[in-house]
Steps between C-alpha positions, in 0.01 A plus 500: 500500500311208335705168498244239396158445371254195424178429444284255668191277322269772657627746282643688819823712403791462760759696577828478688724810555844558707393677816122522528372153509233314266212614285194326382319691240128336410435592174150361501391749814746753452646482842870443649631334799817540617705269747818652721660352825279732724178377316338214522201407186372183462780271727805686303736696716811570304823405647658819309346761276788401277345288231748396227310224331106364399432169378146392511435142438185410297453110597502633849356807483817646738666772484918486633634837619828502487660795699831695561616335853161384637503185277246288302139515619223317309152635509217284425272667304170269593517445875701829565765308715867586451845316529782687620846325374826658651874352515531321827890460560353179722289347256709369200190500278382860560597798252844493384440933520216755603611669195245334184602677184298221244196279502461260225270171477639216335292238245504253803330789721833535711513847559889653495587839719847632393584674818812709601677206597419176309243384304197291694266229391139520688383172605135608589393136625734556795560865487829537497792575221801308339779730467722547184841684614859597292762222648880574351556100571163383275569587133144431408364705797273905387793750418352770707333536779306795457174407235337789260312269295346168439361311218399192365566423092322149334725254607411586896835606557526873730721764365588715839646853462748585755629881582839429435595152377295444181225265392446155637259206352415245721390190424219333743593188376894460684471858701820608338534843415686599201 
């Protein structure tokens, strides 16, 4: 069951799927690689073979994983090293959820997971996440909790999909959510 594919500046195909890991297809060899929780390739041992979402990032030549309960791990496509992110009920600027349903990177290179429970902002200089959550008492807080989509239209302002409660734009430049 494939969930997810990108491509990476090498031309190399990749592949997510629900219950049987990661793929890596080279196109210019003809070869594949794939990456589960019992394997370990090149520094990348998958916290689940449960891989809902790819987002490879170009400037960085990365590629962010986001899984199905094992949360957000970000493979580094030139030194091989990998980041494992996961919510830490003890760390208020972990994962808001191990559940990452959308990656999207912003014109200011912020990159946004929509998660199963609130919407995150990556702050790579100190790796960790600002959190984005439905509050009854904030009128101007996301609608939803759960994110399906994420995009950014001319005027930099993000319009979020949630699963339930509609469409939200959010504008950067008061962090109100409409």
């Amino acid at each position: 069951f494939i969930t997810t594919i990108c491509e990476d500046n090498d031309n190399n195909i990749w592949v997510g799927t629900w219950r049987n890991g990661l793929f890596k297809y080279c196109i210019k060899n003809n070869y594949y690689e794939s990456y589960t929780c019992a394997d370990f390739v090149n520094n990348l041992k998958l916290n689940t073979n449960a891989i809902n979402y790819l987002f490879y990032d170009e400037l960085g030549n990365k590629l962010y994983i986001g899984t199905w309960g094992g949360g957000l791990q970000l493979y580094n496509l030139n030194d091989l090293n990998v980041k494992k992110f996961v919510k830490d009920n003890d760390n208020p600027t972990s994962l808001s959820d191990n559940r990452i349903k959308y990656i999207y990177k912003d014109s200011k290179n912020i990159i946004w997971l929509g998660t199963h429970d609130g919407l995150n902002a990556y702050d790579e200089k100190n790796d960790n996440f600002y959190k984005y959550f439905y509050s009854i008492e904030n009128p101007n807080s996301i609608s939803g909790n759960t994110i399906t989509s994420i995009c950014e239209d001319n005027d930099n302002f993000l319009w979020i999909g949630t699963d339930k409660n509609g469409l939200n734009i959010y504008d950067p430049n008061n962090y109100n959510f409409t």
